[in-house]
C-alpha positions, -999 to 999 in steps of 0.1 A, spaced: -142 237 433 -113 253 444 -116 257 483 -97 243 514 -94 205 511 -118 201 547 -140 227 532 -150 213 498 -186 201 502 -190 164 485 -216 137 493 -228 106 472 -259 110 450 -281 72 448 -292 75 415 -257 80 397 -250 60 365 -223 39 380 -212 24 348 -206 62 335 -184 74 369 -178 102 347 -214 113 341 -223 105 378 -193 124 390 -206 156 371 -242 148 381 -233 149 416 -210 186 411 -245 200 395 -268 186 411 -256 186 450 -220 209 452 -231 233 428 -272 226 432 -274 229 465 -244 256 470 -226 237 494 -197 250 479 -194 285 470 -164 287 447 -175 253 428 -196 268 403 -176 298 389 -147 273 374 -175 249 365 -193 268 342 -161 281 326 -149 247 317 -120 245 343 -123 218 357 -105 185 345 -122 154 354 -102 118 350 -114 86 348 -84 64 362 -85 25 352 -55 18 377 -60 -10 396 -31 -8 421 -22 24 443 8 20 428 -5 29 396 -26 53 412 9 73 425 15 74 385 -14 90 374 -14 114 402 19 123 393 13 128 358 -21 151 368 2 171 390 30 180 367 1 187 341 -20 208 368 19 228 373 24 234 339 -12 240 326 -25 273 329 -52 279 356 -75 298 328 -75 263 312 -68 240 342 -78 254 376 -85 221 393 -84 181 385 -105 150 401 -95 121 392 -117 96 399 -108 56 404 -133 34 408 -117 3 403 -90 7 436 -93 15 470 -126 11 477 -118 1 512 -122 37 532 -92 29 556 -72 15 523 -81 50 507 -73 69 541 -37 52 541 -30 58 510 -33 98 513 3 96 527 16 84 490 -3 119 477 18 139 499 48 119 492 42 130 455 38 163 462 74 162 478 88 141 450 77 166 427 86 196 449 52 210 446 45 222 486 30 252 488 16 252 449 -7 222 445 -24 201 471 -49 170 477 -78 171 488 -101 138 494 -133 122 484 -150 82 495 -182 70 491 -177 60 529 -159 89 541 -156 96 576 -137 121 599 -117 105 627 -141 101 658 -175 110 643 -199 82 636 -206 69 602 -241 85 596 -231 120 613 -239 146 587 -203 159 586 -190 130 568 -213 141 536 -192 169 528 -166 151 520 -186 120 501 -186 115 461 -203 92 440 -165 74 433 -130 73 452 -119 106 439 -82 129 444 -92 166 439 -56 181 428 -56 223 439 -39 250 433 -24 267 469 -32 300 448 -66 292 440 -77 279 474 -55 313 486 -78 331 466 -111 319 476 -104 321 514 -100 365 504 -138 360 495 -149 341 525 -121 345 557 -134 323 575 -135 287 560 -153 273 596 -184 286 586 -186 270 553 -184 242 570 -209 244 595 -232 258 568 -231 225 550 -235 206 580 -266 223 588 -280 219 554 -273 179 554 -286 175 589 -318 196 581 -330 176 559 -330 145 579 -357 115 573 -380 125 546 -413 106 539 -422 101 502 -453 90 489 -457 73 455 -418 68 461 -412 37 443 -414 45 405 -409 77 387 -410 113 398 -413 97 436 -384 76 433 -366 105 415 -372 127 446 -365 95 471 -330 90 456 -322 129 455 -328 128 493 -306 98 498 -275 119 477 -280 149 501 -278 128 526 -309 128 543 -331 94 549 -359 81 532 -393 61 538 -412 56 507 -446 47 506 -461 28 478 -486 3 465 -464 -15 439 -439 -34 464 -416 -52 437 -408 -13 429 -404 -5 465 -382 -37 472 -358 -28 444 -355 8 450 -338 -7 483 -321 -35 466 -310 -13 440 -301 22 465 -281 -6 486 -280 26 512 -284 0 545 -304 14 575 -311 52 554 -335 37 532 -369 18 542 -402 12 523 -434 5 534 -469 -10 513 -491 22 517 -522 28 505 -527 69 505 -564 67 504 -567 42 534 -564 65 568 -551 29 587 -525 26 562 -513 61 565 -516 60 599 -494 29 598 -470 46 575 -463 70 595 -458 52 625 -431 31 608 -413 63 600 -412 75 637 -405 40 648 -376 30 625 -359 70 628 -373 86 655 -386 117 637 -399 134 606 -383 166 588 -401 165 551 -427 146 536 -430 144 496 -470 138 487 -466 121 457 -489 96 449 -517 95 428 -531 81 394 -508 90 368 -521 102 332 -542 133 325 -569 117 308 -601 103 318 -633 93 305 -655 116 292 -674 139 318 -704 127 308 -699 91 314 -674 98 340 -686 77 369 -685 90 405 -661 65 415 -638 72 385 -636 107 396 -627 100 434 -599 79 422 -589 107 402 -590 129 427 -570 106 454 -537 130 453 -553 154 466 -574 134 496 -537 114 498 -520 148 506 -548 156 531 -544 124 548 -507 125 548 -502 161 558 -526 153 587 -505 125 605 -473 140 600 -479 174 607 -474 166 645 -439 150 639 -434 182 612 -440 206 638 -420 192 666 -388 196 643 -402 233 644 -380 233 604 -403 208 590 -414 208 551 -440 195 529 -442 191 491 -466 182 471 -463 175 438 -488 189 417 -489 194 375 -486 223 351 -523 208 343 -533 227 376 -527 258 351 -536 248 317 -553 220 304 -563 196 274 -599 183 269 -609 157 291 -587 162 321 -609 174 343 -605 151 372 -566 153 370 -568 191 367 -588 194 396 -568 170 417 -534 189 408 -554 224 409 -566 213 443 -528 206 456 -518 241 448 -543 256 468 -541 228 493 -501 240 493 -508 277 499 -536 274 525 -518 252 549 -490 271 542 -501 298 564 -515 275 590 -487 256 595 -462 279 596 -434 292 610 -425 254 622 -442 239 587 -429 252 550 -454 240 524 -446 241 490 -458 222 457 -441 214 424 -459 212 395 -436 193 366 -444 196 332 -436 163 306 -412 142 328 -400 110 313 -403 79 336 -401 46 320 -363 39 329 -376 47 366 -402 19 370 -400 -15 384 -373 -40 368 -402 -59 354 -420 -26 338 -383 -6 330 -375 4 295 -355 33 282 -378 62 266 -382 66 226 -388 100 222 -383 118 189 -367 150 179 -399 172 180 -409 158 220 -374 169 227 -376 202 203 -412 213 221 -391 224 254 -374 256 253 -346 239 272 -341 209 242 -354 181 260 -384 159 282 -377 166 319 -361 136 338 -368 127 378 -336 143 388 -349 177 376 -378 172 405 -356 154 431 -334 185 425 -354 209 434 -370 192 460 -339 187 479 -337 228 478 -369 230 490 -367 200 518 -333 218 531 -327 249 555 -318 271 520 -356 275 512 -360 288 545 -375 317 536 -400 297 511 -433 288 515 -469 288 501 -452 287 464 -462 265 433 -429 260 411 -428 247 376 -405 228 362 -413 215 323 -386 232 306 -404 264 300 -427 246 275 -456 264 294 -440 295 284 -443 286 249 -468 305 225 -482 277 199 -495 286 169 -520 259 146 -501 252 115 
């Protein structure tokens, strides 16, 4: 984290637990400063622990100037192998941008109280950051936006040190920019509940937009009441096996932003398991199957708008089932089988202005990400969590992570590639007990 204060890359993330700002503060260093590598020297005192974090419950900037004084002098006197930086993050005073702003002048006043020029500094963090004279949505004023009002206290040594390894700090800076910009408005099918609205609310923390696409509209209409993220977030009724409806979809997306950079096929029947082959009707098996014809559909009307960016993306999300199966799956397996060759054949057609890639999750809890009416936290037990090399079910984040990588300008050089994600449980030899 230590870096110049302009040069530290921050930006809020729409699916942090706001009643944790501690969690969602470290959700939003792992998952978009570190995650994306927006900031180089982030992850080294990360990883080693050395970074403080503070919740503040001051109420006043007045109390505020306290506790920043008292993180100071602790910052001075604390060894950098065990302190090397400090948030501290107040959620419950300035709220207000321009209150926040003003009240930068009372950080630098401590600094000179405490005679600590030239050995600490403050660097700055708002939900609605914004540089002087750029517009509100410009991509510039996401480097500088965090989950919470937050105070990053550095050391002059440490920020010293990190401008050695990279001399010039400008293009950090424009790096970042280009990585928020490029990924832009993002369409996301099946965006409402689970794994889509997982990816849809990872865009929105990189801040890029979103249109999401989806049948259940009370899960579409909270997402938006819920994201609260104004004229970035939009859904639309869609039906992915109806050509109008697609059509329509994606017209509203070109309408509303005036482009397309990524689309996330993601709808289709949830669940693995069907009715038995035999008695499998040819209609069950086509709505089984309606991931993959969705994909087709919506890879067909977007591709234009893709290809005019000429750094457009597509992911499609397939299932670890495309590689290994249980008994009676076989319209699921196919479907998600079908997306991963889907992904690499118009991979090469596409390209260079297209990048297709597919993800294929593994076990990915979802009930907490449903529709208020449907939402309930998941029950799982000791061995579901055991079963996963990494201890524990996968989560939406885990996909909206990676997708955000893959949507973005870093993945550049990716394309035609199936990634799993199940916490290397497909790894796993089992034996019969």
């Amino acid at each position: 984290m230590a870096a110049p204060p302009a040069d530290v890359p921050a930006m809020t993330h729409s699916h942090m637990p706001t009643d944790d700002p501690i969690a969602a503060t470290r959700l939003w260093l792992e998952r978009i400063v570190i995650g994306l590598n927006l900031c180089p020297f982030a992850k080294a005192v990360y990883v080693k622990d050395q970074v403080r974090i503070v919740l503040s419950d001051a109420t006043t900037p007045e109390a505020l100037v306290e506790q920043l004084a008292e993180e100071l002098v602790l910052l001075r006197d604390t060894p950098a192998e065990q302190i090397d930086t400090t948030l501290i993050v107040h959620p419950q005073v300035l709220t207000d941008f321009l209150d926040y702003n003003d009240f930068l002048d009372n950080a630098d006043a401590a600094i000179e109280a405490l005679d600590l020029q030239g050995i600490l500094q403050v660097a700055s963090f708002h939900p609605d950051y914004q540089f002087d004279g750029v517009a509100a949505d410009d991509a510039s004023n996401y480097t500088n936006r965090a989950p919470f009002p937050t105070l990053h206290l550095l050391r002059e040594d440490s920020v010293a040190r990190a401008v050695d390894v990279y001399p010039d700090p400008d293009v950090i800076v424009e790096r970042n920019i280009q990585t928020l910009d490029r990924i832009g408005v993002v369409l996301v099918t099946g965006g409402a509940n689970g794994i889509g609205r997982g990816v849809a609310q990872a865009v929105l923390g990189a801040g890029g937009r979103v249109l999401i696409g989806d049948l259940d509209v009370e899960a579409g209409e909270a997402c938006l009441a819920e994201w609260q993220r104004g004229d970035d977030a939009a859904f639309q009724r869609l039906d992915i096996t109806d050509e109008a409806s697609v059509r329509d979809f994606v017209a509203v997306a070109l309408q509303r932003f005036g482009r397309i950079d990524g689309l996330v096929n993601n709808a289709g029947m949830a669940g693995p398991h069907g009715t038995l082959l035999q008695d499998m009707a040819w209609e069950e098996w086509q709505r089984r199957l309606s991931s993959l014809h969705g994909a087709f559909l919506c890879s067909k009307h977007a591709l234009p708008a893709l290809s005019a960016r000429t750094e457009g993306a597509i992911i499609n999300i397939a299932s670890t089932r495309a590689w290994q199966s249980e008994a009676h799956s076989e319209a699921y397996a196919a479907a998600k089988g079908g997306l991963v060759a889907f992904t690499h054949a118009l991979a090469i057609s596409s390209g260079p202005a297209v990048r297709v890639n597919s993800i294929s999750p593994g076990w990915i809890g979802t009930s907490a990400w449903q529709a208020p009416s449907r939402r309930h936290q998941p029950d799982y037990s000791a061995t579901d969590h055991a079963q996963h090399p990494v201890g524990r079910v996968g989560r939406p984040e885990d996909i909206g992570a990676l997708a955000v990588y893959l949507l973005s300008s870093l993945s550049g050089f990716t394309t035609g590639q199936d990634f799993i994600v199940d916490g290397g449980m497909s790894r796993k030899m089992i034996y019969a007990e």
